[in-house]
KOLTOR-874729 format. One line per field, with one value per residue: residue in one letter; x negated, y, z negated of N, C-alpha, C in turn. Coordinates in nm, 3 decimals, padded with zeros to 5 digits, always signed. Atoms other than C-alpha are relative to their C-alpha. Layout:
N
type: c(a_...);
n_px: c(X_...);
n_py: c(Y_...);
n_pz: c(Z_...);
ca_px: c(X_...);
ca_py: c(Y_...);
ca_pz: c(Z_...);
c_px: c(X_...);
c_py: c(Y_...);
c_pz: c(Z_...);
% end
This chain:
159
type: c(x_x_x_x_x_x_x_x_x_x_x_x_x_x_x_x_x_x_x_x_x_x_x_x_x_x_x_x_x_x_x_x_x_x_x_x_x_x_x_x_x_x_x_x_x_x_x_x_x_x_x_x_x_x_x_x_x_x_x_x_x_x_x_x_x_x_x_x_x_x_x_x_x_x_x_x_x_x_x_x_x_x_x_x_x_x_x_x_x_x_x_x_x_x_x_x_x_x_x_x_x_x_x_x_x_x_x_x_x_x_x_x_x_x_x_x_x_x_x_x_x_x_x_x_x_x_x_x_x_x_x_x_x_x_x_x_x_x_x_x_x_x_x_x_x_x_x_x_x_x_x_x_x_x_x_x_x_x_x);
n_px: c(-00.079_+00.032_-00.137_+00.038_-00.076_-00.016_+00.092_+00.103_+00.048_-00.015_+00.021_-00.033_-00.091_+00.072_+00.072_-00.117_-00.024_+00.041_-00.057_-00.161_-00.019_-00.020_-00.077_-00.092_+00.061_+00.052_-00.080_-00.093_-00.184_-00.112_-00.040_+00.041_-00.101_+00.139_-00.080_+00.072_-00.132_+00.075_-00.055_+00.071_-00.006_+00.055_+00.116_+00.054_+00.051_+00.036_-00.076_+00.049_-00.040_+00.072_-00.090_+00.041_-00.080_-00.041_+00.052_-00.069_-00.043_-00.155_+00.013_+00.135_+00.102_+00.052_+00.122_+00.016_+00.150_-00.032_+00.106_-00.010_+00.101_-00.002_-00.051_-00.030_-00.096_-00.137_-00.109_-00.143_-00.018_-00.019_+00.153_+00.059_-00.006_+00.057_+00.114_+00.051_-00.016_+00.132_+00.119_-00.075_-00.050_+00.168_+00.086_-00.151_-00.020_+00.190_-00.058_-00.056_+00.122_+00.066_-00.088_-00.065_+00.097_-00.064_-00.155_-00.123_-00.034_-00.052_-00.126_-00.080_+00.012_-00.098_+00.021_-00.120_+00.048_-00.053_-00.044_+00.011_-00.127_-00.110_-00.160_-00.015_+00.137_-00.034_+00.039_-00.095_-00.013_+00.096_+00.036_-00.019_+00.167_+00.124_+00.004_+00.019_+00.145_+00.069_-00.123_+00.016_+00.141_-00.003_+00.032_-00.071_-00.015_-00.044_+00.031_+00.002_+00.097_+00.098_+00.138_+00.080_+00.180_+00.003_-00.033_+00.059_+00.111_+00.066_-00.059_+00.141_+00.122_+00.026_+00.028);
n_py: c(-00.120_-00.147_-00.092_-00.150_-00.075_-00.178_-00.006_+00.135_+00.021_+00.130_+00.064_+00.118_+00.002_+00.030_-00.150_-00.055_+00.074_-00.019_-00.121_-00.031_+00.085_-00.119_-00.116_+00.036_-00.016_-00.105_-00.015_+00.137_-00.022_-00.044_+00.081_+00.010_+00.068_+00.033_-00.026_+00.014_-00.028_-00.014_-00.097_+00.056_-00.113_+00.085_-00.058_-00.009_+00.184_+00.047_-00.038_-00.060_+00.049_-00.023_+00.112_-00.067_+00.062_-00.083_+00.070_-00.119_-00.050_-00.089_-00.123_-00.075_-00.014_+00.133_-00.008_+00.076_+00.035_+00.076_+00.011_-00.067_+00.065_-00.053_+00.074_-00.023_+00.073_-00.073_+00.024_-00.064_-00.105_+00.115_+00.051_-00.141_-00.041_+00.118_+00.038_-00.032_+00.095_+00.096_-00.058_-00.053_+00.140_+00.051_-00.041_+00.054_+00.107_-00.029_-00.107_+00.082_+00.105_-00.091_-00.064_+00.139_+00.034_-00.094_+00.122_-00.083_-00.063_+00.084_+00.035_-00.198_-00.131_+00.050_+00.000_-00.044_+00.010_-00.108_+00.095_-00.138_-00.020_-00.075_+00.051_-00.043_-00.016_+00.057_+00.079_+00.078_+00.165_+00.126_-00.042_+00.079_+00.123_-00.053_+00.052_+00.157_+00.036_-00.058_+00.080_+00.123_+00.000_-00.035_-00.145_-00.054_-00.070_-00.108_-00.056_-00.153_-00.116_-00.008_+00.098_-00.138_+00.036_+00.032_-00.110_-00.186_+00.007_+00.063_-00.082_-00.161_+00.094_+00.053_-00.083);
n_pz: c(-00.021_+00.148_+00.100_+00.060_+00.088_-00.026_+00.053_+00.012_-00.173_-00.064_+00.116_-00.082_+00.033_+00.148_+00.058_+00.020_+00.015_+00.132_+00.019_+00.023_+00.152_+00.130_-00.044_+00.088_+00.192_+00.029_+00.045_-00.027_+00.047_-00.045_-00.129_-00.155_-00.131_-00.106_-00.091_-00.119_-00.136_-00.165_-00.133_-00.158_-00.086_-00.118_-00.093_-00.168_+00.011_+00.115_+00.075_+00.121_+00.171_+00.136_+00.193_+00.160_+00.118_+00.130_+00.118_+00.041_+00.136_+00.000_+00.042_+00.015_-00.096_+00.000_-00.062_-00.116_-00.050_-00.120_-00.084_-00.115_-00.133_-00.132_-00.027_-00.095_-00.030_-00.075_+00.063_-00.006_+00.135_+00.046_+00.027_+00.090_+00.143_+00.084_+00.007_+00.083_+00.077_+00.037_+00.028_+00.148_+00.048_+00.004_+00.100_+00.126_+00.101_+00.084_+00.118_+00.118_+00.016_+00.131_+00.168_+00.083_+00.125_+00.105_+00.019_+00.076_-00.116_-00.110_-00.006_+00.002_-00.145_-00.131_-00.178_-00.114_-00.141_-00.048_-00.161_-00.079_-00.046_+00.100_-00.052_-00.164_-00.055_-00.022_+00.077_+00.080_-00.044_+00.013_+00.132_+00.054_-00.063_+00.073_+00.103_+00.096_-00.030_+00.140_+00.088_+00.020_+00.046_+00.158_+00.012_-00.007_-00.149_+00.022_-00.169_+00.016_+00.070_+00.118_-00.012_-00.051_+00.023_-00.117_-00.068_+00.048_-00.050_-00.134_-00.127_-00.034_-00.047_-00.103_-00.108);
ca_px: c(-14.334_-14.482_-14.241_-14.292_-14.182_-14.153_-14.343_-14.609_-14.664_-14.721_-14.664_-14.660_-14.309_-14.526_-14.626_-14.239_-14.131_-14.351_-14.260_-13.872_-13.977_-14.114_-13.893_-13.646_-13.877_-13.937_-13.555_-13.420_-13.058_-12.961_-12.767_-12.903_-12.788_-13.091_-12.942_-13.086_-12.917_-13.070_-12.941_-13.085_-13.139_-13.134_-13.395_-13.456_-13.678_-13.708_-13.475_-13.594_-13.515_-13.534_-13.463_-13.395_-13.418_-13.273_-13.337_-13.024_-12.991_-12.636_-12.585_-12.916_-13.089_-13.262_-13.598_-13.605_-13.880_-13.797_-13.984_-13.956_-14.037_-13.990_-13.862_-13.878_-13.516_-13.227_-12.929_-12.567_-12.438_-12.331_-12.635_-12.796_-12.582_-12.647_-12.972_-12.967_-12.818_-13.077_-13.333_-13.135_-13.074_-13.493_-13.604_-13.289_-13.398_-13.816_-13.689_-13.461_-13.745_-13.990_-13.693_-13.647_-13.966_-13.805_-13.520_-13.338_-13.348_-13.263_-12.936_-12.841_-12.965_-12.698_-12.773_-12.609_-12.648_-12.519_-12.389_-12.399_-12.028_-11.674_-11.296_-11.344_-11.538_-11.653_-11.812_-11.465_-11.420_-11.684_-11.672_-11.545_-11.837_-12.116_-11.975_-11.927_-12.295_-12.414_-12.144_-12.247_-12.612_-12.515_-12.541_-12.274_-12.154_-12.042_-11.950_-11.924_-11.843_-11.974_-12.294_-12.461_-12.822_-12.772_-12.548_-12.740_-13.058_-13.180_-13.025_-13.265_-13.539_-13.445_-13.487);
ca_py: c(+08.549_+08.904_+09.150_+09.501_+09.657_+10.093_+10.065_+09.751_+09.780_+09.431_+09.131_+08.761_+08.582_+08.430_+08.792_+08.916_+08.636_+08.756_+09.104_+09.048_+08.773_+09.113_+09.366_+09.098_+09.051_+09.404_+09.407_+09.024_+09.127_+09.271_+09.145_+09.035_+08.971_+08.836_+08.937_+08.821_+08.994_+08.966_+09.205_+09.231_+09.509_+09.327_+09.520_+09.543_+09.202_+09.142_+09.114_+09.286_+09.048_+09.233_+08.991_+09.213_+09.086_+09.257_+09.227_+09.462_+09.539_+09.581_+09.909_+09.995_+10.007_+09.790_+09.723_+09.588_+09.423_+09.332_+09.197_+09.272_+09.065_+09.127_+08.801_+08.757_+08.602_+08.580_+08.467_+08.519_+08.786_+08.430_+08.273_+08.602_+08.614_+08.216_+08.271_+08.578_+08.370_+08.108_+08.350_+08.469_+08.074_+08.004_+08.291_+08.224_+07.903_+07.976_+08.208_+07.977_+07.717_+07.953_+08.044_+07.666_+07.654_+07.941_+07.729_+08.012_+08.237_+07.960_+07.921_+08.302_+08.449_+08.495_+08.461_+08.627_+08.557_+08.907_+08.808_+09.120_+09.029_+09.161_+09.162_+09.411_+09.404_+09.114_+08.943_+08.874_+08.506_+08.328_+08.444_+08.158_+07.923_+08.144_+08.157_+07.761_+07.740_+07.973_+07.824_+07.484_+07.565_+07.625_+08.038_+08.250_+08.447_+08.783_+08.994_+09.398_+09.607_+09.429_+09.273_+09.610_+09.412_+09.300_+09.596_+09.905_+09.762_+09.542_+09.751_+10.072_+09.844_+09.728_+10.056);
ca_pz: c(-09.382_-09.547_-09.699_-09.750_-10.064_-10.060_-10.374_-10.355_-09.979_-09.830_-10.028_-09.919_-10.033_-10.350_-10.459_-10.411_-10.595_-10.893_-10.853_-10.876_-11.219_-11.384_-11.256_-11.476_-11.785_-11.788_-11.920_-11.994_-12.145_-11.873_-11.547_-11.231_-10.840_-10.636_-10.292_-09.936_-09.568_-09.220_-08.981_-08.593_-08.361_-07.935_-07.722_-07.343_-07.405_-07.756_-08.049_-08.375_-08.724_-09.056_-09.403_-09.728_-10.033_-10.329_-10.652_-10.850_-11.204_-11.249_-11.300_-11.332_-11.001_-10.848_-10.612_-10.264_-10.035_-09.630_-09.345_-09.004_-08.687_-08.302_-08.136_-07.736_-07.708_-07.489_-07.694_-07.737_-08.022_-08.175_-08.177_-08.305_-08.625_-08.736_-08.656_-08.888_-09.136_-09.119_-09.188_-09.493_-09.592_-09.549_-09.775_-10.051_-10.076_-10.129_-10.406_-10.583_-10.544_-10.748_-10.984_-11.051_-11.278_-11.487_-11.635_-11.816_-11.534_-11.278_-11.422_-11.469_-11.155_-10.905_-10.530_-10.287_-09.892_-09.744_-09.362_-09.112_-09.027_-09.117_-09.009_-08.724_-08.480_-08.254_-08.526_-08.707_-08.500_-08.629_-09.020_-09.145_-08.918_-09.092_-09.416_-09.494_-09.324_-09.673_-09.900_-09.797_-09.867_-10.210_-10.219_-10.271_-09.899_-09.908_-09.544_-09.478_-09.650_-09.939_-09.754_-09.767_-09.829_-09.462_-09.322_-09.489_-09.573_-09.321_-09.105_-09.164_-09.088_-08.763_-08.553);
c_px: c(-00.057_+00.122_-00.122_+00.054_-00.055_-00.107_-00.120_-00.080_-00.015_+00.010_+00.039_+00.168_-00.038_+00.027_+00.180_+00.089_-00.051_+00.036_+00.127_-00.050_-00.014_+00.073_+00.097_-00.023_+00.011_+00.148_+00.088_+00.116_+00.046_+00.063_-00.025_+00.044_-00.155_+00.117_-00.082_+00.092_-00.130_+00.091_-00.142_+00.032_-00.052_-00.021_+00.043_-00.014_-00.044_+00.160_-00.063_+00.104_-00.006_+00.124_-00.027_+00.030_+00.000_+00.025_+00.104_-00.006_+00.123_+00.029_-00.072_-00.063_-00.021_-00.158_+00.044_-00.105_+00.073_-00.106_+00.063_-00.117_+00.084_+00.001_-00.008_+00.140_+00.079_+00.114_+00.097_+00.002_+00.036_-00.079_-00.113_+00.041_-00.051_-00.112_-00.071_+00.034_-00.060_-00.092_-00.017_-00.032_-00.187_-00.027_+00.091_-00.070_-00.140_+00.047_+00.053_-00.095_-00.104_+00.121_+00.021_-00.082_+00.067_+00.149_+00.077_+00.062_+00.109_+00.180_+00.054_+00.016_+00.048_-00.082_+00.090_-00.063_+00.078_-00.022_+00.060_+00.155_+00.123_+00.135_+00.031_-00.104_-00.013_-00.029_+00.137_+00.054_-00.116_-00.053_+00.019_-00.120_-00.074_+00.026_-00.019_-00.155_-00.103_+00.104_-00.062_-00.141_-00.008_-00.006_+00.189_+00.028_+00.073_-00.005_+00.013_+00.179_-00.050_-00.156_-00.100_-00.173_-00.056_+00.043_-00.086_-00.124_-00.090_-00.016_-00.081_-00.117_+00.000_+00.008_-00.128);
c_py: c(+00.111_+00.095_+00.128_+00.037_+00.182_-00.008_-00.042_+00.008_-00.143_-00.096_-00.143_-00.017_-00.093_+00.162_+00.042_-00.085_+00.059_+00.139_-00.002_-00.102_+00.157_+00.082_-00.117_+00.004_+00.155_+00.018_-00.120_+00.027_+00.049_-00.092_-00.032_-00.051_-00.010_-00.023_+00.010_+00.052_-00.009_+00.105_-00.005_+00.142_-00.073_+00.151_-00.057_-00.177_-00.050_+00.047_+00.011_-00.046_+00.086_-00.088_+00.132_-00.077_+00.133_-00.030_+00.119_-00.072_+00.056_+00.116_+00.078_+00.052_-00.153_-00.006_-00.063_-00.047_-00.030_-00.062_-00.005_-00.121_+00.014_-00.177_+00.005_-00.080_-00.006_-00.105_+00.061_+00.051_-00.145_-00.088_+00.071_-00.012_-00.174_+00.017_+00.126_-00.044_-00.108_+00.051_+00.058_-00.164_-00.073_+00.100_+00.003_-00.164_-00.012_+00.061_-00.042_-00.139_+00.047_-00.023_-00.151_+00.002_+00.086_-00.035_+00.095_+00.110_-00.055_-00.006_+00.112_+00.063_-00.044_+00.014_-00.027_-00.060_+00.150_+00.031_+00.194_-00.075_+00.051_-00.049_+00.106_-00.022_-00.151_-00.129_-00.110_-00.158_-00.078_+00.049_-00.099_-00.124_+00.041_-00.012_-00.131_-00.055_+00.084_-00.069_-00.107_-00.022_+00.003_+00.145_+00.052_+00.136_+00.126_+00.119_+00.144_-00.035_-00.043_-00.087_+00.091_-00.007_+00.020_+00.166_+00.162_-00.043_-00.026_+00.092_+00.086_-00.064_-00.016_+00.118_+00.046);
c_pz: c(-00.089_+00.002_+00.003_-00.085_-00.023_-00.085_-00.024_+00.129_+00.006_-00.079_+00.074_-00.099_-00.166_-00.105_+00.002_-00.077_-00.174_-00.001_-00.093_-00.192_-00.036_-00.023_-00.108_-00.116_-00.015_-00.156_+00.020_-00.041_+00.078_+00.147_+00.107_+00.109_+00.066_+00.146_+00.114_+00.125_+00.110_+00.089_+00.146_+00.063_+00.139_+00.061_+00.134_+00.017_-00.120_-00.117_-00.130_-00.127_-00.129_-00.077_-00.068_-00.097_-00.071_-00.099_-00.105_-00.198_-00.017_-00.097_-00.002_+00.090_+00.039_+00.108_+00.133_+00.137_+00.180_+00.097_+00.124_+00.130_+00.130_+00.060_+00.196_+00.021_+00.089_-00.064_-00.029_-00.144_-00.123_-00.059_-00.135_-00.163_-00.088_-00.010_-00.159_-00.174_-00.055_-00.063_-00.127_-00.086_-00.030_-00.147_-00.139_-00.065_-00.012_-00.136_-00.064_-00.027_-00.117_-00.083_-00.020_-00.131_-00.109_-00.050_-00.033_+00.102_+00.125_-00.003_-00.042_+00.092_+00.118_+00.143_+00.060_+00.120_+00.061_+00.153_+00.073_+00.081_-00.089_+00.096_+00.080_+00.033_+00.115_-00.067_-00.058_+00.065_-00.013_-00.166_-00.057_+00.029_-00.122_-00.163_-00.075_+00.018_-00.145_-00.090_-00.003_-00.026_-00.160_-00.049_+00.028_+00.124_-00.010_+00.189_-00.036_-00.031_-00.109_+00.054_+00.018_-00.005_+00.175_+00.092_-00.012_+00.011_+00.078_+00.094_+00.058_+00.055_+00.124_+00.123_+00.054);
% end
């Protein structure tokens, strides 16, 4: 999977992996949310994936990298969101794989999953499915309006 980051330009998920370590050393005392969302844009004959990760400094700022792929599918809006859930749940758990070797980190740095659903809409009947499917991965699940990795960032990506 490659990633783009605004500032780095292309970066495999190794290389964004070492990014987000320095972007933490740069400043170890302070707080971090390592935060993954998929959002989806369905096409004519293709459905357009973007993953973001996000890498926040609470309070501070923060950096973010996505990647972007074009899909020929035909699947239900249902389908669509597990699947962007999966895609969230794959690069979450490369990323806590790296962060294992970093023991002090490993057990500080939160991870989010940030799920392109909410409580309108027609998403809201199947929030509870998607959530225990990140929950039971071990990642902490978060929907709109606070999944704004997925809803905002991804989001810009997928037009």
């Amino acid at each position: 999977m490659k990633f783009i980051s605004p500032t780095d330009g292309p970066l495999d998920i190794y290389s964004v992996y070492k990014n987000i370590l320095k972007f933490i050393t740069e400043k170890p005392d302070e707080h971090y949310r390592l935060i993954i969302g998929t959002d989806s844009q369905a096409g004519i004959r293709e459905i357009v994936f973007v993953t973001a990760i996000v890498i926040y400094r609470v309070g501070r700022g923060g950096r973010f990298f996505y990647s972007k792929k074009a899909e020929e599918l035909t699947i239900s809006m249902k389908q669509r969101i597990f699947y962007e859930a999966s895609r969230s749940l794959e690069v979450a758990s490369l990323l806590t794989g790296f962060f294992a070797d970093e023991i002090n980190l490993h057990d500080e740095l939160k991870v989010e999953i940030h799920l392109d659903v909410g409580e309108k809409g027609p998403t809201r009947d199947i929030i509870k499915e998607v959530m225990g499917m990140v929950v039971g991965s071990g990642y902490e699940a978060h929907i709109k309006p606070e999944a704004y990795a997925a809803s905002t960032v991804a989001d810009k990506f997928t037009k």
